[in-house]
ROVOPA-321643 format. One record per residue (C-alpha): chain; z, x, y. Coordinates in steps of 0.2 Angstrom, whole numbers, plus 5000, padded with zeros to 4 digits. Example, Ala and Ser with C-alpha at 12.3 -4.5 7.8 and 13.67 -1.06 7.14 Angstrom:
ATOM   mol      z      x      y
ATOM     A   5039   5062   4978
ATOM     A   5036   5068   4995
***
This chain:
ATOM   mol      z      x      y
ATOM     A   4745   5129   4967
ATOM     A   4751   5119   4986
ATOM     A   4739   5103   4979
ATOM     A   4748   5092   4975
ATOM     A   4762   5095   4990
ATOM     A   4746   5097   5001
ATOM     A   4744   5078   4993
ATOM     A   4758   5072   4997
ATOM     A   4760   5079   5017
ATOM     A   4743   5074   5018
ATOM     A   4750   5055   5013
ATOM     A   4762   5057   5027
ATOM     A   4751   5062   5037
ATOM     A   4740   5047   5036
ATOM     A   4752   5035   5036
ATOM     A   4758   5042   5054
ATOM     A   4741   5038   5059
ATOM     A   4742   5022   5054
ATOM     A   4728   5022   5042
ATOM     A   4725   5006   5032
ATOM     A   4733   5003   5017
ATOM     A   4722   4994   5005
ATOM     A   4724   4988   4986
ATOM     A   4717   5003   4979
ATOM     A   4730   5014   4988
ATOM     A   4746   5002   4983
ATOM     A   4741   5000   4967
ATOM     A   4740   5018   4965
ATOM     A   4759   5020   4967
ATOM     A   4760   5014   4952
ATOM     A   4754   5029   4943
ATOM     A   4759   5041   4954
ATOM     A   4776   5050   4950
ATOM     A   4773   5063   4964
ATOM     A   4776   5050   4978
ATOM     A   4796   5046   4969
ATOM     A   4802   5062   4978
ATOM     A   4797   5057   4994
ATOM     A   4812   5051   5004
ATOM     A   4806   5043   5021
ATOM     A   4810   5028   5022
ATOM     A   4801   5014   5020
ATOM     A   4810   4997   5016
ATOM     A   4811   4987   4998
ATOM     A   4820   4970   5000
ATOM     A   4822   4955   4988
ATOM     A   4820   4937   4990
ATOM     A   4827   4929   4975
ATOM     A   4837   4913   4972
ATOM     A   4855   4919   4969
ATOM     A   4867   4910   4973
ATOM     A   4871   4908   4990
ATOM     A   4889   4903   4988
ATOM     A   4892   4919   4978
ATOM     A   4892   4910   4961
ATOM     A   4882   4910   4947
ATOM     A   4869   4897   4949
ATOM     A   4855   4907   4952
ATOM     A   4842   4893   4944
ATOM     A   4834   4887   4961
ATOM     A   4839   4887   4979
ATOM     A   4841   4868   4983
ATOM     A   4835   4868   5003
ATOM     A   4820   4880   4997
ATOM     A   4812   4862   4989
ATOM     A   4803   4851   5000
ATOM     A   4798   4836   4993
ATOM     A   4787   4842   4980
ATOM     A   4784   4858   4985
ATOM     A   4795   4874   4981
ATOM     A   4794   4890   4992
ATOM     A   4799   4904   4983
ATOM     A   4796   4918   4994
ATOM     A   4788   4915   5013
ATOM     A   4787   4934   5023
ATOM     A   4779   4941   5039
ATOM     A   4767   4956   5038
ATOM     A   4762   4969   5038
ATOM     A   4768   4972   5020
ATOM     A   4768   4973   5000
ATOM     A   4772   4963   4984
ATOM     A   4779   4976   4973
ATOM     A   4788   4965   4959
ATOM     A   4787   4946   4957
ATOM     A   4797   4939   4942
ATOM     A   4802   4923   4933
ATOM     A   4816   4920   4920
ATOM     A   4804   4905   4914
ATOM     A   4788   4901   4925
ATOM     A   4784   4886   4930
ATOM     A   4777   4872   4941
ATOM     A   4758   4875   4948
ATOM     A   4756   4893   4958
ATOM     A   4749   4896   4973
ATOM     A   4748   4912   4985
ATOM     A   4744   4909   5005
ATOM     A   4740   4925   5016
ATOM     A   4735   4925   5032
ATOM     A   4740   4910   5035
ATOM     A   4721   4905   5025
ATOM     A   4722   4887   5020
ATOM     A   4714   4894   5003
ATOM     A   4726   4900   4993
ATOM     A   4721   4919   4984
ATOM     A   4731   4914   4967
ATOM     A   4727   4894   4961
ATOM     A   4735   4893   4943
ATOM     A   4749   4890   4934
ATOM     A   4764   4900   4936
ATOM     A   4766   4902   4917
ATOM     A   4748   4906   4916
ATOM     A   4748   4918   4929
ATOM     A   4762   4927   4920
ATOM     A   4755   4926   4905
ATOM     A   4745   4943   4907
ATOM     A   4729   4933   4898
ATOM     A   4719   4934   4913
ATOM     A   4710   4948   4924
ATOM     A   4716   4955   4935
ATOM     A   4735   4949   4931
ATOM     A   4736   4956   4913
ATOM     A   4746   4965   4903
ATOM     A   4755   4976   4902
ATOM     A   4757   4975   4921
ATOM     A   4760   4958   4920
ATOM     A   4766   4948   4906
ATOM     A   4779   4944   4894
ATOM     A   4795   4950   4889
ATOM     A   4807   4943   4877
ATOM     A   4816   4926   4888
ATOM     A   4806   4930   4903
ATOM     A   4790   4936   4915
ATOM     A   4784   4950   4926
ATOM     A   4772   4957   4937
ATOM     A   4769   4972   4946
ATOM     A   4752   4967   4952
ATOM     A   4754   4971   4970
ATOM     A   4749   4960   4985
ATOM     A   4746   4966   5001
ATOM     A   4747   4955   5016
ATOM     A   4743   4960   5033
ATOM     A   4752   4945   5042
ATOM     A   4761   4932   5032
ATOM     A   4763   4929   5014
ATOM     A   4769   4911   5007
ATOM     A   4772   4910   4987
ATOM     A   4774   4893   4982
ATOM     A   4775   4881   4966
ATOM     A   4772   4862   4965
ATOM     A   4778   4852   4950
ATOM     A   4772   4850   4934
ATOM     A   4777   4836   4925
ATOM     A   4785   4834   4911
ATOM     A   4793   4851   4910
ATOM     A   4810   4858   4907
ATOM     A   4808   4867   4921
ATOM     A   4795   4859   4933
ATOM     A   4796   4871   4946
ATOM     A   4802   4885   4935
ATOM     A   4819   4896   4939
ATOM     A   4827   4911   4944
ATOM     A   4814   4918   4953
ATOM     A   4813   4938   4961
ATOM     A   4802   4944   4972
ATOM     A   4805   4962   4977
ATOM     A   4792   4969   4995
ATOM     A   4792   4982   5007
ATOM     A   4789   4978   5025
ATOM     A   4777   4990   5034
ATOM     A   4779   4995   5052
ATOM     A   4770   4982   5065
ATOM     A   4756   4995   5068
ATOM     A   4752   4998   5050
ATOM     A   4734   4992   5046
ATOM     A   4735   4984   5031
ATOM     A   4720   4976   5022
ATOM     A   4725   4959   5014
ATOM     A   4722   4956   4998
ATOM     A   4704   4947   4993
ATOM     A   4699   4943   4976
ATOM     A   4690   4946   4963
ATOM     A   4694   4964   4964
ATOM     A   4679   4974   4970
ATOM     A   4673   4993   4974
ATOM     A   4685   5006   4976
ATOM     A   4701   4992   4972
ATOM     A   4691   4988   4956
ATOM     A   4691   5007   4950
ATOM     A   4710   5007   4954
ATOM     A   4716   4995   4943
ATOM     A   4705   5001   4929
ATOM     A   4714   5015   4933
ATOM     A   4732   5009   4933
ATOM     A   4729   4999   4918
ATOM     A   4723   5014   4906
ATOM     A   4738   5023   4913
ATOM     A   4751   5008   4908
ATOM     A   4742   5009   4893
ATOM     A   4747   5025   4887
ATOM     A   4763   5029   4892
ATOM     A   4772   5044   4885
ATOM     A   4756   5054   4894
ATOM     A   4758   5062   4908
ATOM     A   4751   5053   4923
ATOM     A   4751   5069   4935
ATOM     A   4738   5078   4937
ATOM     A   4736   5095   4928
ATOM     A   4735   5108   4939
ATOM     A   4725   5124   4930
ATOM     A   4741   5135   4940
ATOM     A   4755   5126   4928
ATOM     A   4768   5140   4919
ATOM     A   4776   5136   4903
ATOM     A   4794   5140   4895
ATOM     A   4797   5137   4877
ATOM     A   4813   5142   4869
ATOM     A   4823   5139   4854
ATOM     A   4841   5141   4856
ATOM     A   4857   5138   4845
ATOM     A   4872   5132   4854
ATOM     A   4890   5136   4845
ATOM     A   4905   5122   4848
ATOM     A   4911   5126   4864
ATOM     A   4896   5136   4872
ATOM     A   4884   5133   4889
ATOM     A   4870   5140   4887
ATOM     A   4856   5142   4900
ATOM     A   4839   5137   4892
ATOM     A   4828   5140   4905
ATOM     A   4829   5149   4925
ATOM     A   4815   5149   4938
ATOM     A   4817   5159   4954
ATOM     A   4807   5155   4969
ATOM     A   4801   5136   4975
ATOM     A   4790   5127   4962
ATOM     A   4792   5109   4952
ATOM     A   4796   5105   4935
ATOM     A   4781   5093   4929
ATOM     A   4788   5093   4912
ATOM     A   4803   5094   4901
ATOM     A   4803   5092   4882
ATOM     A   4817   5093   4873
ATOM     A   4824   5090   4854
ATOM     A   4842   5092   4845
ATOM     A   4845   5098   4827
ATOM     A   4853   5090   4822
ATOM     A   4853   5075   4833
ATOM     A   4866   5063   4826
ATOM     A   4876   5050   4834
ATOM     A   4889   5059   4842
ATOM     A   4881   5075   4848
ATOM     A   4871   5061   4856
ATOM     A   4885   5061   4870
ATOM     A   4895   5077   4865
ATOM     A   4878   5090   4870
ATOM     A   4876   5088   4889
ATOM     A   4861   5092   4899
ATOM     A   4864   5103   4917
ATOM     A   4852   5107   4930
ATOM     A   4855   5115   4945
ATOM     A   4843   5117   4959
ATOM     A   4843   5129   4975
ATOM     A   4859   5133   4982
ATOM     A   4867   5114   4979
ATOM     A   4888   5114   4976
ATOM     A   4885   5105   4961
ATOM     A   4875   5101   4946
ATOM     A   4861   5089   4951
ATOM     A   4859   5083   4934
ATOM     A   4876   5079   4923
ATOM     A   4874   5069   4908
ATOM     A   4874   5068   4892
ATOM     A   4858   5072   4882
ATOM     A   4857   5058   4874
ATOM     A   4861   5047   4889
ATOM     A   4848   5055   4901
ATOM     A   4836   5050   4890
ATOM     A   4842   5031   4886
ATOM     A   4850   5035   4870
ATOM     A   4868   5033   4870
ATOM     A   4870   5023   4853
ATOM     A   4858   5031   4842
ATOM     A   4841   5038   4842
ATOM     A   4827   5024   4845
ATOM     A   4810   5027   4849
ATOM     A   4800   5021   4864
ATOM     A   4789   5027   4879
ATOM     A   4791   5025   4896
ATOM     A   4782   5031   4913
ATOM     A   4793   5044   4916
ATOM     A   4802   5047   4900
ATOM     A   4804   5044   4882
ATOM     A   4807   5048   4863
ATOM     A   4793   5052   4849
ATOM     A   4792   5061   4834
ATOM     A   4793   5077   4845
ATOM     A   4808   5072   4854
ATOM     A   4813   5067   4869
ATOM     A   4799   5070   4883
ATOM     A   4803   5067   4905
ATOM     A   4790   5068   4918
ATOM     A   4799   5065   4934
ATOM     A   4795   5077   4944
ATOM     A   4810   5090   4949
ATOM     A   4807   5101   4964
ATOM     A   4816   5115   4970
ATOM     A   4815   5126   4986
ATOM     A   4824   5143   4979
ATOM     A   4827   5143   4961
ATOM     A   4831   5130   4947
ATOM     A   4844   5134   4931
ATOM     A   4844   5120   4917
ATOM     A   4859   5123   4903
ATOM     A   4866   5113   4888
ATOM     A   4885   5112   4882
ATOM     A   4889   5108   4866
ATOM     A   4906   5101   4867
ATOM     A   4907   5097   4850
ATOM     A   4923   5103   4838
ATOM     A   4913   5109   4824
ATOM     A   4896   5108   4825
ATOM     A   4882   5120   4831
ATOM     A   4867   5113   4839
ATOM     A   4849   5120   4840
ATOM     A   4840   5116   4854
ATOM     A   4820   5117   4856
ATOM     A   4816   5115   4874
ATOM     A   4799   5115   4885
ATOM     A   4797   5116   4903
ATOM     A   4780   5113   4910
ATOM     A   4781   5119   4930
ATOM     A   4769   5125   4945
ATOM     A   4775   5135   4960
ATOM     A   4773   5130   4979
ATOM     A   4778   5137   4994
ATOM     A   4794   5130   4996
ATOM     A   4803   5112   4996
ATOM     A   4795   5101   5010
ATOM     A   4807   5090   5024
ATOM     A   4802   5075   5015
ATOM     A   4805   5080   4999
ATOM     A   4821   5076   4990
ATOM     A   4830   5082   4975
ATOM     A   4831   5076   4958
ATOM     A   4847   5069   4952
ATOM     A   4855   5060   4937
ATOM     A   4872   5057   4931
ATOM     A   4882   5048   4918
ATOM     A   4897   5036   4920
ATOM     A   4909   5025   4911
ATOM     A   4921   5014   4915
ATOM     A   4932   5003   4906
ATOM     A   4928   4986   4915
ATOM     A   4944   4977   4922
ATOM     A   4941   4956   4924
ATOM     A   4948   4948   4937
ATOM     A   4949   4932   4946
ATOM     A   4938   4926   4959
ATOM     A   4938   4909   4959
ATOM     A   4920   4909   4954
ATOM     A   4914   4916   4971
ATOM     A   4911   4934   4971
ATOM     A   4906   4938   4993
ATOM     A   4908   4956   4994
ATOM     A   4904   4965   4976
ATOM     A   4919   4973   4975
ATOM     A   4927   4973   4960
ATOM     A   4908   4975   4954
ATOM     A   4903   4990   4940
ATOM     A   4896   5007   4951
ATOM     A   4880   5014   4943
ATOM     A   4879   5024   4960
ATOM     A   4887   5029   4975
ATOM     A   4878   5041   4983
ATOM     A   4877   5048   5002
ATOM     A   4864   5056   5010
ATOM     A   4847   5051   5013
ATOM     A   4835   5049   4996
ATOM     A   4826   5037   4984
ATOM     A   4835   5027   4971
ATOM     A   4821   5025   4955
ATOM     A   4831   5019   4939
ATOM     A   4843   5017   4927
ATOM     A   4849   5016   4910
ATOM     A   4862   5005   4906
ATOM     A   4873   5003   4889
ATOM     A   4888   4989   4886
ATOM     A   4900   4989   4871
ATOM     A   4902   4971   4873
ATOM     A   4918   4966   4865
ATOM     A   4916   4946   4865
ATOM     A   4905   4935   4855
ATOM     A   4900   4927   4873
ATOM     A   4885   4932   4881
ATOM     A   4890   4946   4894
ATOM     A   4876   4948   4904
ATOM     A   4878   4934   4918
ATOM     A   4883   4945   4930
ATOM     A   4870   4949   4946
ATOM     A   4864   4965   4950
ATOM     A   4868   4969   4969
ATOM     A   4862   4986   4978
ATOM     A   4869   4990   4994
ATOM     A   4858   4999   5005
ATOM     A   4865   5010   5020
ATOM     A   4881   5001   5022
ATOM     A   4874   4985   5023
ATOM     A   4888   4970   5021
ATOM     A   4886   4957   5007
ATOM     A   4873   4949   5004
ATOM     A   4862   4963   5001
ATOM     A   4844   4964   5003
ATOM     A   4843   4968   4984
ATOM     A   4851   4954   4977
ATOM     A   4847   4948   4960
ATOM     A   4850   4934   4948
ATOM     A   4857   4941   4932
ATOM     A   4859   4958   4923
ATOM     A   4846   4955   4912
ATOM     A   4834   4950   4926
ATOM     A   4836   4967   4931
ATOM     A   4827   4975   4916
ATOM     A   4814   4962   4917
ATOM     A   4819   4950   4900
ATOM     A   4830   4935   4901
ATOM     A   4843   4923   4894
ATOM     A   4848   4938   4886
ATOM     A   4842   4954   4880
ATOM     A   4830   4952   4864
ATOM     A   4821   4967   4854
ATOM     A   4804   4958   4854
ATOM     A   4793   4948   4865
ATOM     A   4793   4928   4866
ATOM     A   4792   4923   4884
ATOM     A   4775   4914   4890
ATOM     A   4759   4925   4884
ATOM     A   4767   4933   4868
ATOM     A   4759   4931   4853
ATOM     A   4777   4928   4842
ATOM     A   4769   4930   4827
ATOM     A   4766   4951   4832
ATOM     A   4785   4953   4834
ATOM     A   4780   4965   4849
ATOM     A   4796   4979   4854
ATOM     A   4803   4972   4870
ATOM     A   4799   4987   4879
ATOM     A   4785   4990   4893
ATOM     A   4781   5006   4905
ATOM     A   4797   5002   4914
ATOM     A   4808   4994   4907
ATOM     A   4816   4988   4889
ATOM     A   4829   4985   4877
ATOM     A   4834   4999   4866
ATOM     A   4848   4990   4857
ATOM     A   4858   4977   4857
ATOM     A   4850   4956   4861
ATOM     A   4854   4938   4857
ATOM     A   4839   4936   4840
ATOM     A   4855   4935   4828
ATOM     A   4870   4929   4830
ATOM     A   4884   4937   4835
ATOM     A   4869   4953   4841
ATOM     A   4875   4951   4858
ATOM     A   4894   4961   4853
ATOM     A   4894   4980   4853
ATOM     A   4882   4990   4860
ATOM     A   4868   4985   4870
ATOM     A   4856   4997   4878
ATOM     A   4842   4995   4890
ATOM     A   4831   5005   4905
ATOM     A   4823   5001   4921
ATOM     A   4814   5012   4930
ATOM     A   4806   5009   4950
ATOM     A   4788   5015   4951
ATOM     A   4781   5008   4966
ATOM     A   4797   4998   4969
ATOM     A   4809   5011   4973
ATOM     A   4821   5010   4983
ATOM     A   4825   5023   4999
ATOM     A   4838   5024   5008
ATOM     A   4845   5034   5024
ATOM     A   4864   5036   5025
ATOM     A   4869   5029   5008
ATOM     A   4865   5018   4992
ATOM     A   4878   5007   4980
ATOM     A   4870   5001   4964
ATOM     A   4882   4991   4957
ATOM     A   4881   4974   4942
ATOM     A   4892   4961   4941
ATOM     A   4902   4961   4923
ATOM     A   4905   4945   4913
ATOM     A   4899   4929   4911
ATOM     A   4902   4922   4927
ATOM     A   4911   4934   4943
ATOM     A   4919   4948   4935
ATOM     A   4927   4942   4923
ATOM     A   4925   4953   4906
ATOM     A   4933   4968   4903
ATOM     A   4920   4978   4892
ATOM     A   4915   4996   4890
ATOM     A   4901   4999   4903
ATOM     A   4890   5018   4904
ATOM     A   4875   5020   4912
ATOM     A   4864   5036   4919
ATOM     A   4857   5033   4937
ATOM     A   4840   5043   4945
ATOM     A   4837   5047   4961
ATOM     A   4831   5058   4972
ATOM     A   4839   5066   4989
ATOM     A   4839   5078   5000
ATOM     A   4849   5095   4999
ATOM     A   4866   5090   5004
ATOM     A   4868   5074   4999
ATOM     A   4886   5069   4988
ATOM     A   4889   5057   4976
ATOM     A   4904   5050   4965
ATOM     A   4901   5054   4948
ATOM     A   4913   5066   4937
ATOM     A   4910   5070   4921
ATOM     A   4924   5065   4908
ATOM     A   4928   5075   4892
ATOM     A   4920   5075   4875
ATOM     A   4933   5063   4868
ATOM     A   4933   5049   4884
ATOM     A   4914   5048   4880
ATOM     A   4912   5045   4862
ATOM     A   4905   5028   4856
ATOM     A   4911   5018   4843
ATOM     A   4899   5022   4829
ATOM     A   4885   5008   4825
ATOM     A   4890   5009   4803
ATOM     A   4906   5000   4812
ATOM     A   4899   4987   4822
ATOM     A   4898   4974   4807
ATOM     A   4914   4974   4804
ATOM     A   4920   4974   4820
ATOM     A   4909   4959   4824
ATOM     A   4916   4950   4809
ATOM     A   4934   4953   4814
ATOM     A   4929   4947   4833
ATOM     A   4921   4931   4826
ATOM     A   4938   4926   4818
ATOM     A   4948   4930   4832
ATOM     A   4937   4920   4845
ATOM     A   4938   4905   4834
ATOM     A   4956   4907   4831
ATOM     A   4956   4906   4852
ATOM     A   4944   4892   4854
ATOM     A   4958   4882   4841
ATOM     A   4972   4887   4852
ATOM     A   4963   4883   4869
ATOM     A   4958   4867   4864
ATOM     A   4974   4862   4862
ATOM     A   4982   4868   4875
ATOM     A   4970   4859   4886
ATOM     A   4971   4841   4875
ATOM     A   4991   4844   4877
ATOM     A   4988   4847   4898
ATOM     A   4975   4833   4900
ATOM     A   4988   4820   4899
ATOM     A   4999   4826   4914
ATOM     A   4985   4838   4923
ATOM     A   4970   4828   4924
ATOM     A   4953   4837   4929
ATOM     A   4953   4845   4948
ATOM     A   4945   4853   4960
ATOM     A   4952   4870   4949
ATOM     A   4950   4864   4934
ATOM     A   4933   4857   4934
ATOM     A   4926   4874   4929
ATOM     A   4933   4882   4915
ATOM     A   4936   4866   4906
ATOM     A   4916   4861   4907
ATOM     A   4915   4880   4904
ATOM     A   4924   4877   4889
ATOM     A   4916   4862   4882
ATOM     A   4901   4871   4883
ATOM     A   4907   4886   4872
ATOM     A   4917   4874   4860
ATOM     A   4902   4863   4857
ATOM     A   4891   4880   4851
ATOM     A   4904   4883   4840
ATOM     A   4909   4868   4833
ATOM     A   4902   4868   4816
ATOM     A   4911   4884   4813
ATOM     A   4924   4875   4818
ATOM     A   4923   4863   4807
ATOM     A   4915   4849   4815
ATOM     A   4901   4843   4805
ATOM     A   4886   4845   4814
ATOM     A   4879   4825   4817
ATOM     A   4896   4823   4826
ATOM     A   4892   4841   4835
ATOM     A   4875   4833   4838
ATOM     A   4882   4815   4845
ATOM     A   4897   4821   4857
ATOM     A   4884   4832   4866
ATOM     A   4872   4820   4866
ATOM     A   4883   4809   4875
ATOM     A   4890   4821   4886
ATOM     A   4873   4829   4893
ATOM     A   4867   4809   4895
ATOM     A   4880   4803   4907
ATOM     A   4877   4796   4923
ATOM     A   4891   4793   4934
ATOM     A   4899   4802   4948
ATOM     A   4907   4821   4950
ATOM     A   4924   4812   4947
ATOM     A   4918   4802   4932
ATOM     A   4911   4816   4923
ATOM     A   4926   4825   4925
ATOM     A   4935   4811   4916
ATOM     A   4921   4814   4904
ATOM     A   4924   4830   4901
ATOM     A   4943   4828   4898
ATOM     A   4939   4814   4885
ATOM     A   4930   4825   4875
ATOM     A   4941   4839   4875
ATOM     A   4956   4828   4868
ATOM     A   4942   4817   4855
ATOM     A   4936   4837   4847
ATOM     A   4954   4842   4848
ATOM     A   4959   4824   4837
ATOM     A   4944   4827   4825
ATOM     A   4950   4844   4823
ATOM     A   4967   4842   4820
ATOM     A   4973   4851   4835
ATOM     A   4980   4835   4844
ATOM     A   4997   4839   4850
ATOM     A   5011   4827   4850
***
């Protein structure tokens, strides 16, 4: 029954030795769910092409471009690929290490992210609905240099918005490089890791013959905690099953799931059913890695350890309606909770986003959405994240930014956009299209680690009211020593939407640690139900066009006697950008819609002159639309 904890002291153990770490090794994180609870630490940093200035052009890095050559990532060993992503790939692809003149990866970008070809394929590489991924890991024992050359024509000729996410090892870390085509024992590993990524909603731990089951059916009156299951002595929780009758909506967020482990001053786990398993709106199906929801219910394999003894209870804060609850708990025992072993945690939030004005430049992330603030030392894994967007706008421009022991802005985890971080792109869509897909399948946007649950931009108006998404960190998590700040930008540019944020956060720490989460009562977490969305789309349509009227005049009235400046340069292009999308509705006929941008995206001529542009535009719509004031 001490396997798999022998396993995983045994893995410390080796890595103190400095034994080499080859492909077959890294790629085996991948799978395993054991190696989450570990919290030594072991850095995960980002290079990506945010913007430097603390704005939101994120596209490219300017002095990354050399002629016709674009270096997106260039590191120093010993260390590890974990995630290399693109929000549209492009230019030609190629991977130096060593310092080898022959690059290891000689292709197109947007075929290497296509998942078509062996070893990069799906789903560990590949599509998602606006963008690509790949967890394919790399390791490199001195350098690594990832760079594109331009392909022409192209919209993008070196592609854009690029992420890579690594882990540096210690100097003395033996680390075997890389070599393809896969061979041996790094052969047998991927097989591996792909029939595992294959069949999510199985558990990728191994079953030990010394595992204990609890099964209980339990009915839960309005008002009531109940404990559904207790376990004295040390042990882990391998599985955890678990399905509502009935299961609608609003139990969704008025049941809450408690677990308790050792002698801890607080519940570990605090959320919402619903919302600990990525169902805050409604129930939707789909598997995961680590959890999910079937036909059976909702299933989670992180493993949950515990040195003395674990309690796991619901609450049914409902007014008037009993649940039943039908609960399984697959566990083994071990001799007690290990040094390096941490503590499962997750916990629910909501905030009621304030915007605020930054002038376009956001250098310190604070006024940022929390999705956890947690001291101690541990290992950050996932998230799910929900939005009532109340704009017809798309929301999601914000970048993710996690904040590592104290570390000042920018951090080492910095990315490009919300929806970057849940690996999809211009927007969150509910089925596959980036480079690889095959449209015609219509293929759920949602992969072993990460998806979209509701909400996305494939109709209009989708991208108001609820949007739900996940994202977990397999291989890719992140540790930390003193502290960690998960925290996402909220609007389209720098914090500048006030919506309805929620989001459960995982992670694992040692006995001890503290975080910020409290949990608000039943009637502060209820959602707006989804029967109302329509109409509450409908009702926001009018009032945004109703604005976009009154705005354009305003700004044709200002023009005369405030031309374009340093100030205003931004929200007036910004502007013209949002009127000319909704022009038609507006009542512009769509040839002159099609003309004026025309003309505006084709001119050539000075910052100053395009600003004089800009202003000439704005009065000619607000003349065509009647909105001229004298």
């Amino acid at each position: 029954m001490l396997f798999r904890f022998m396993l995983v002291a045994l893995a410390v153990v080796a890595a103190a030795r400095g034994e080499t770490r080859d492909f077959a090794r890294l790629a085996n994180d991948l799978i395993d769910l054991e190696t989450l609870t570990r919290v030594d630490f072991l850095p995960t940093r980002m290079v990506s092409s945010y913007d430097r200035a603390g704005g939101n052009n994120d596209a490219m890095v300017g002095t990354w471009r050399k002629g016709d050559l674009y270096t997106i990532a260039e590191l120093e060993g010993p260390g590890v690929i974990r995630r290399f992503y693109s929000a549209r790939p492009g230019g030609h692809l190629r991977i130096y290490i060593d310092g080898n003149p022959a690059p290891v990866v000689d292709m197109k970008c947007e075929e290497f992210f296509s998942g078509r070809h062996y070893p990069f394929v799906r789903p560990l590489v590949g599509p998602m609905g606006g963008s690509n991924y790949s967890y394919f890991p790399i390791p490199f024992a001195k350098s690594i240099k990832i760079q594109t050359t331009a392909l022409r024509p192209a919209e993008f000729p070196y592609g854009v918005y690029y992420q890579v996410t690594y882990q540096s090892f210690p100097k003395s870390t033996e680390v075997r490089s890389l070599a393809l085509p896969l061979a041996g024992g790094d052969e047998a590993a991927w097989r591996r890791v792909i029939q595992v990524w294959s069949n999510p909603g199985e558990d990728p731990k191994p079953n030990l013959p010394a595992r204990e089951r609890i099964t209980r059916e339990v009915r839960i009156e309005p008002g009531q905690r109940v404990e559904i299951a207790r376990i004295n002595g040390a042990g882990v929780i391998d599985e955890f099953h678990l399905k509502l009758d009935p299961c609608e909506a609003p139990l969704l967020r008025s049941t809450l799931l408690k677990m308790h482990w050792d002698d801890e001053p607080r519940d570990s786990v605090d959320a919402p059913a619903g919302d600990f398993f990525a169902n805050s709106y409604n129930l939707t199906p789909f598997k995961s890695l680590p959890m999910g929801l079937t036909g059976d219910g909702w299933y989670s394999f992180f493993p949950m350890p515990f040195g003395k003894r674990a309690s796991i209870g619901l609450v049914n804060e409902s007014a008037s309606r009993t649940v039943t609850a039908r609960v399984k708990l697959v566990f083994h025992r071990t001799a007690g909770l290990p040094d390096n072993v941490g503590l499962f945690h997750a916990k629910w939030r909501r905030e009621q986003t304030t915007a605020v004005e930054l002038g376009y430049r956001n250098t310190t992330g604070e006024y940022n959405y929390r999705v956890l603030d947690a001291h101690g030392q541990g290992r950050y894994v996932g998230m799910n994240f929900n939005v009532y967007n109340r704009y017809t706008l798309w929301w999601g421009e914000g970048d993710p930014m996690i904040f590592v022991d104290d570390e000042p802005w920018p951090p080492a985890i910095h990315g490009t956009g919300t929806e970057e971080y849940f690996n999809d792109g211009w927007g969150f869509h509910q089925t596959i299209s980036a480079p690889g897909a095959d449209k015609t399948k219509k293929e759920r946007n949602v992969v072993p680690v990460s998806g979209v649950l509701v909400g996305g931009v494939d109709e209009p108006m989708q991208c108001f009211a609820g949007n739900a998404v996940f994202s977990f960190h397999l291989a890719d998590a992140i540790p930390f020593r003193k502290r960690i700040l998960v925290t996402f930008e909220h609007g389209q540019e720098q914090n500048d939407l006030a919506n309805d944020y929620s989001s459960t956060a995982y992670w694992y720490a040692r006995p001890g640690a503290r975080d910020f989460f409290v949990m608000r009562p039943a009637g502060e977490r209820e959602n707006i139900p989804q029967s109302a969305w329509h109409a509450e789309r409908k009702a926001a349509s009018q009032r945004y066009l109703d604005w976009m009227r009154w705005q354009l005049g305003e700004f044709a009235a200002a023009i005369p006697y405030e031309p374009n400046n340093d100030i205003l340069a931004r929200p007036r292009a910004v502007f013209l950008m949002w009127l000319l999308n909704e022009a038609v509705r507006l009542g512009l006929p769509a040839e002159e819609r099609d003309r004026i941008g025309r003309e505006f995206s084709e001119f050539k001529g000075t910052e100053n002159e395009r600003r004089r542009q800009v202003d000439r535009v704005l009065v000619e719509l607000a003349g065509r639309l009647g909105l001229k004031r004298e």
